[in-house]
C-alpha positions as CSV (number, residue, x, y, z in Angstrom):
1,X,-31.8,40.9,-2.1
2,X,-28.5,40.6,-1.9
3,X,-26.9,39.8,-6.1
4,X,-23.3,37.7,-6.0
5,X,-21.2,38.5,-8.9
6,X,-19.1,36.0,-10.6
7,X,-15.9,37.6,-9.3
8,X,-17.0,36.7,-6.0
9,X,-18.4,33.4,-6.8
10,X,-14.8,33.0,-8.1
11,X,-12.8,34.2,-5.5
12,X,-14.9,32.0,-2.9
13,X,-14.3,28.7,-4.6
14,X,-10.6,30.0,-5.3
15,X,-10.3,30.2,-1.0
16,X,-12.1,27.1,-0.6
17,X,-9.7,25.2,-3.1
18,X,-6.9,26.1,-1.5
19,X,-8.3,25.7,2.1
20,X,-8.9,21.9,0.9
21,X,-5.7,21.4,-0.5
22,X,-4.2,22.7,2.7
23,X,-6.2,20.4,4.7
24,X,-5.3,17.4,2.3
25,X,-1.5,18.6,3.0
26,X,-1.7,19.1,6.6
27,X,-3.5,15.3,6.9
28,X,-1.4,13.7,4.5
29,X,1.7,14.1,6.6
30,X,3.3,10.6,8.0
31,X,2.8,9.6,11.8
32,X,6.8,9.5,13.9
33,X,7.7,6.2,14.5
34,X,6.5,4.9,17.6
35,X,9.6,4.6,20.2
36,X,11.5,2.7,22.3
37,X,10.2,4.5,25.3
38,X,6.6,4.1,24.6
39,X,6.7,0.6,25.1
40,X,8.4,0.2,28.7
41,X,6.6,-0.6,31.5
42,X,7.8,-0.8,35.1
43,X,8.8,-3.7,36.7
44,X,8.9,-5.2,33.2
45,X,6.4,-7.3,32.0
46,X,6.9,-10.6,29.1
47,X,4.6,-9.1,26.2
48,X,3.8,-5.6,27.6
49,X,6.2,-4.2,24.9
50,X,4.7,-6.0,21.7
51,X,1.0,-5.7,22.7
52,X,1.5,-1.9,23.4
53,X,3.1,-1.7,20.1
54,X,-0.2,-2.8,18.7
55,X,-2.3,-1.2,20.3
56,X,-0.2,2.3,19.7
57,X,-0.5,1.0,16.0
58,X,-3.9,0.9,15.8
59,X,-5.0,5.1,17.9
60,X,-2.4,6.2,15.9
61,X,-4.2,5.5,12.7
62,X,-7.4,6.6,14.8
63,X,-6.2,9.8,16.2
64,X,-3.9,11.3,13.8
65,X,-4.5,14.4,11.8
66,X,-7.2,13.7,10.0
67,X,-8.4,10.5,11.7
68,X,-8.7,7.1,9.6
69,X,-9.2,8.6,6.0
70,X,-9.7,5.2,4.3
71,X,-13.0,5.1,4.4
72,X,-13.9,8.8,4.1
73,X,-16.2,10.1,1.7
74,X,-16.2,13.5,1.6
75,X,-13.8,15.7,0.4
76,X,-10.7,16.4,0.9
77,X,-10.3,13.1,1.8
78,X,-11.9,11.1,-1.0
79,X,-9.4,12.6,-3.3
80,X,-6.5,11.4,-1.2
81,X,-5.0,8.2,-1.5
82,X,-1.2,8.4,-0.2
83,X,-2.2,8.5,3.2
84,X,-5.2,5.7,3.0
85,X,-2.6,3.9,1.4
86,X,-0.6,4.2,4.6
87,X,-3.2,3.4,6.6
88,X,-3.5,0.2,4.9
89,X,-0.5,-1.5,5.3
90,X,0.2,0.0,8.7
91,X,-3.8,-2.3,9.1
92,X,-2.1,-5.6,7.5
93,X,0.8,-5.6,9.7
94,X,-1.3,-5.5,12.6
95,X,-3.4,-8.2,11.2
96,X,-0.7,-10.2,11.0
97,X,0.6,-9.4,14.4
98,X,-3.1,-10.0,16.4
99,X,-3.2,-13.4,14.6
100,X,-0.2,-14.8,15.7
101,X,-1.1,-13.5,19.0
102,X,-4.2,-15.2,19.5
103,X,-2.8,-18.5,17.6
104,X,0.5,-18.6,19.6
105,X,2.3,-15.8,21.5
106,X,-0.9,-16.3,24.3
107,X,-1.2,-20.5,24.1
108,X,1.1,-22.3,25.9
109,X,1.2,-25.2,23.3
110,X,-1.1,-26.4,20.6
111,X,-4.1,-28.2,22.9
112,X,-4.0,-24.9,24.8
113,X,-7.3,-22.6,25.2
114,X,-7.5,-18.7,23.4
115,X,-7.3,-15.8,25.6
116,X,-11.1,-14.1,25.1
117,X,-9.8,-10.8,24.6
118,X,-8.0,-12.0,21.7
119,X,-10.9,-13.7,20.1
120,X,-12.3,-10.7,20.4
121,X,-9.6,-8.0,19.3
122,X,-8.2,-9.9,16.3
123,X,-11.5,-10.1,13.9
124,X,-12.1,-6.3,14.4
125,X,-8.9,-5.6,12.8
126,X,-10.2,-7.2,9.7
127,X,-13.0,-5.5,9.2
128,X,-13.1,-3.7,5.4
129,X,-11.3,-0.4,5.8
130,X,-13.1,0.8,3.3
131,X,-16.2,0.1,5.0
132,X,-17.6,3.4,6.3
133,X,-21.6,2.5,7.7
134,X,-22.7,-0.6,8.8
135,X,-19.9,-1.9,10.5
136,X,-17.9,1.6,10.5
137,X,-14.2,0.5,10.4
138,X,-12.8,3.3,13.2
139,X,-15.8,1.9,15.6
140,X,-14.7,-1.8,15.1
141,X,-11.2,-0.8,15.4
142,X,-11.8,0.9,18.5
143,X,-13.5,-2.1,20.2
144,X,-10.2,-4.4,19.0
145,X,-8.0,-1.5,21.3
146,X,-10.4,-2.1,23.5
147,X,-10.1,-5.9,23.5
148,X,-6.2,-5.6,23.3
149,X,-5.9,-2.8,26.2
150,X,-8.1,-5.5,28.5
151,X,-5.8,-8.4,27.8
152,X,-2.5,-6.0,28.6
153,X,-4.1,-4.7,31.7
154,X,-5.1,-8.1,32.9
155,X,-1.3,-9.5,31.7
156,X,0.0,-6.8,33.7
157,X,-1.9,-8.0,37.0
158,X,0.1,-10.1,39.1
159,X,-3.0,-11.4,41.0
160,X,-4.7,-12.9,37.7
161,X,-2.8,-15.2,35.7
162,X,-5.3,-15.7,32.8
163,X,-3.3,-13.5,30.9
164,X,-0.2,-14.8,29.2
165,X,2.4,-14.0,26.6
166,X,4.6,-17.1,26.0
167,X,8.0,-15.3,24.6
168,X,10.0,-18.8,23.5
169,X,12.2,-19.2,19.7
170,X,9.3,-21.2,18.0
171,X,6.8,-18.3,19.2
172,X,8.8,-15.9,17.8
173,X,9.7,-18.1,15.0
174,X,5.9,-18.0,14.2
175,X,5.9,-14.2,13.7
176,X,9.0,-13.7,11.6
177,X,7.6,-16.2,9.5
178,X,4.5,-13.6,8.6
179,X,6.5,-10.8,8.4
180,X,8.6,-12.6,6.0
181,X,5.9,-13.4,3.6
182,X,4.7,-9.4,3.7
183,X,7.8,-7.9,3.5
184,X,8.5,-10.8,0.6
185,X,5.4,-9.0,-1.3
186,X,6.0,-5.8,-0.8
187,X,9.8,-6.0,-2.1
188,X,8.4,-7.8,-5.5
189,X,5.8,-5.2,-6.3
190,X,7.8,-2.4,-5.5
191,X,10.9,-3.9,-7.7
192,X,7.9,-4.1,-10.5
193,X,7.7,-0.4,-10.8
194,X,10.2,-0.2,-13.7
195,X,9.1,-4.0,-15.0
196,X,10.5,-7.0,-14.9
197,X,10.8,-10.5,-17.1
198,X,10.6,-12.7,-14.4
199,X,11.3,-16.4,-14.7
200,X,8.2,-18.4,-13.3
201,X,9.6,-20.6,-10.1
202,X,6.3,-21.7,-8.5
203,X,7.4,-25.2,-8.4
204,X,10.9,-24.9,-8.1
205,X,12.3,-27.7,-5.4
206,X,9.6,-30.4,-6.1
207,X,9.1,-32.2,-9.0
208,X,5.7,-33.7,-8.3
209,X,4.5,-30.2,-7.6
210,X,1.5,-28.9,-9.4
211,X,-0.9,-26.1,-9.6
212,X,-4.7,-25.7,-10.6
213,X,-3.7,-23.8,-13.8
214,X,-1.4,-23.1,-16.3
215,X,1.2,-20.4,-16.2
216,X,4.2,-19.2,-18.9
217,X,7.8,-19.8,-17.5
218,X,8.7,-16.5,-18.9
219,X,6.5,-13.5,-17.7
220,X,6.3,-9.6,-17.9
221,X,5.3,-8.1,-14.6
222,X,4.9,-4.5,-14.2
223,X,3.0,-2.0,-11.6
224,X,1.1,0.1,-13.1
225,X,2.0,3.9,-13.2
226,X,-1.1,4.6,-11.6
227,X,-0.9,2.5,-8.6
228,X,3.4,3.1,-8.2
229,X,2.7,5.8,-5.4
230,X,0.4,3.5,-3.8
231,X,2.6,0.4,-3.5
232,X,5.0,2.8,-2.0
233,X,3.0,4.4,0.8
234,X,1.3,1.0,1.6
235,X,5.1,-0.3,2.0
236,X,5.9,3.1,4.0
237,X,3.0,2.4,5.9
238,X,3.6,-1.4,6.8
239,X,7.1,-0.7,7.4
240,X,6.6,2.4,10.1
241,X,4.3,-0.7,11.9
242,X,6.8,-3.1,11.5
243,X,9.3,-1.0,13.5
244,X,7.4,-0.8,16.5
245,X,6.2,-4.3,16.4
246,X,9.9,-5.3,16.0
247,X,10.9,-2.6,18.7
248,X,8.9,-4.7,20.9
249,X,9.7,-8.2,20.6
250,X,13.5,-7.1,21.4
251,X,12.6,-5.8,24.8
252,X,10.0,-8.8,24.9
253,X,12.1,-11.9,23.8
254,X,15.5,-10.1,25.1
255,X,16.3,-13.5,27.1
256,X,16.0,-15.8,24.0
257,X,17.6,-13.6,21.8
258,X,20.5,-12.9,24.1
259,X,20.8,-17.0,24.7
260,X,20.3,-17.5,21.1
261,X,23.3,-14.7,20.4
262,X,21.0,-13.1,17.9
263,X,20.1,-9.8,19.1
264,X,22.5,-8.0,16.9
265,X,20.2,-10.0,14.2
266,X,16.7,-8.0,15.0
267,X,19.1,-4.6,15.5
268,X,20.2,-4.9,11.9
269,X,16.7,-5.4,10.9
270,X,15.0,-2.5,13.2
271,X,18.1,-0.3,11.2
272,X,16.8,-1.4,7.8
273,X,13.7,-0.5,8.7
274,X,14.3,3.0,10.1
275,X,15.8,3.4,6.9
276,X,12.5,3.1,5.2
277,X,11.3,6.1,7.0
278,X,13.6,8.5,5.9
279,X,11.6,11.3,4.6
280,X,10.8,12.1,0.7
281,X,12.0,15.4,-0.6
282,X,9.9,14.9,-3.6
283,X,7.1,16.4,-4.2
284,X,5.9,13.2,-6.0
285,X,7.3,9.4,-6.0
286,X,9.4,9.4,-9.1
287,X,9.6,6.2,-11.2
288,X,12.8,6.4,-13.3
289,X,14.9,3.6,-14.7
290,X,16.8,1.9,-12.9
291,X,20.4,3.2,-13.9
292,X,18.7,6.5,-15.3
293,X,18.8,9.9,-14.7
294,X,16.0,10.3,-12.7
295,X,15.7,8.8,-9.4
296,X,13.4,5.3,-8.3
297,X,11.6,6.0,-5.1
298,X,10.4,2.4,-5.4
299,X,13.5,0.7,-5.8
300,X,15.3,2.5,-2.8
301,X,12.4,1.5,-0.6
302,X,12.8,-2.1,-2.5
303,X,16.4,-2.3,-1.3
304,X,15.8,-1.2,2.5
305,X,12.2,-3.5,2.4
306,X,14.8,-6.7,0.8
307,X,17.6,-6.3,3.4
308,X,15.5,-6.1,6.4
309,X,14.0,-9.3,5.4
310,X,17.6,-10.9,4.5
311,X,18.4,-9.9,8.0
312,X,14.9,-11.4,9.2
313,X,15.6,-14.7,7.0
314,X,19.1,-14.9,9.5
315,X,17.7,-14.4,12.8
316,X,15.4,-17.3,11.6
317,X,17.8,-19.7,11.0
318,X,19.4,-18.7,14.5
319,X,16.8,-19.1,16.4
320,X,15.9,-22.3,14.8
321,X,19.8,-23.6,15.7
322,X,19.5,-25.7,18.9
């Protein structure tokens, strides 16, 4: 019989450790930004470029190192949480984006049917991506690619018009406004890292406003340390979707932004945004003050996050000018 000594008992868990923690390593590193190029298709095609975008979105969070490690219960993964964070608001952007899909990029006007595929792809998306059995979030996902891939492949078709992506201001109106509100969040609770005494201005602009309960007018609001590194790999994450969502409504809406004179508009914005994916030297996402000696991860990606969305706020108004 063969006897194991501690030392070797030692030395094997010693080589596993390490194996892990190069695992974890290897599948915490950041997707590329999807490109430009990834989103043509020849002759072009209204919608092609924003529905491949989401659909490139989702396999990337499939098939990247690692796979989808939100929902993962096994080590190394379960002791990961930069990446999952990632993963998670890379998921809400394209959330947002299916929705506004199925409730107006593919309708023609208000009284106008859904396309199937649609109904279909956009619920999958928001299935728990936590959840890890019964549904498993990388099957459901897969079946909304799936969904998504059938309705760009029957877009695409020149013999079957079922398929439509309706590229007009007030469409694209109706997705800036969503990206507004995220990009709205994610700049306030990054700019919380350090704390803040915030003035409450819920009901600012109406005085007959009210709300179901009470709240002080002058309030403390602060991340915690614990979940700063979070906040700033979810905004990482919803900002490397972001780009490629925005790379494809400017191939996708190119007439009405060139009519509306506000392309340079959504360039300034895809800039902002490629700022944000700058990589982080750091070892960790360091929270100092904010005029102090050591640096605020969460207040540069604050800045980037805040001027994209002052840049968003303009095209808005543009396209909204008759």
């Amino acid at each position: 019989m063969v006897s194991v000594t501690r030392k070797q008992v030692g030395i094997t868990t010693a080589v596993v450790v390490v194996l892990m923690w190069l695992i974890g390593v290897w599948w915490s590193f950041e997707p590329a930004p999807i490109k430009q190029e990834q989103l043509r298709h020849s002759p072009e095609v209204t919608g092609y470029a924003t529905t491949t975008a989401a659909i490139l979105i989702a396999e990337t969070l499939l098939d990247k190192p690692g796979g989808f490690l939100s929902n993962d219960k096994l080590p190394p993964s379960v002791l990961l949480d930069n990446m999952p964070a990632f993963e998670f608001g890379a998921l809400e952007q394209l959330r947002d984006l299916t929705l506004v899909m199925r409730k107006d990029l593919a309708r023609s006007q208000s009284q106008s049917t859904e396309d199937p595929d649609l109904i279909q792809a956009q619920p999958k998306f928001n299935i728990d991506h936590r959840s890890w059995l019964v549904p498993r979030a990388e099957s459901e996902y897969r079946q909304g690619i799936e969904a998504l891939t059938r309705y760009r492949d029957r877009m695409v078709n020149p013999n079957d018009p079922s398929a439509q992506f309706y590229a007009r201001a007030d469409n694209l109106v109706a997705v800036l406004d969503q990206v507004e509100k995220r990009l709205g969040s994610l700049s306030q609770r990054l700019s919380a890292s350090v704390g803040q005494e915030r003035l409450n201005t819920d009901l600012a602009g109406d005085a007959a406003a009210t709300r179901s309960t009470g709240a002080q007018f002058d309030q403390r609001v602060q991340t915690s340390w614990w979940k700063i590194d979070d906040v700033f790999y979810e905004s990482r994450g919803s900002t490397w979707a972001l780009l490629a969502i925005m790379r494809g409504i400017e191939q996708d809406f190119a007439p009405v932004l060139e009519k509306k004179n506000a392309k340079v508009s959504l360039q300034q914005i895809i800039r902002e945004l490629e700022s944000t994916q700058q990589a982080v030297w750091s070892p960790m996402i360091l929270n100092g003050s904010g005029f102090g000696f050591v640096a605020n991860h969460s207040l540069v990606m604050a800045n980037y996050i805040s001027r994209a969305n002052a840049a968003l706020i303009d095209l808005k108004q543009l396209l909204n000018q008759g």
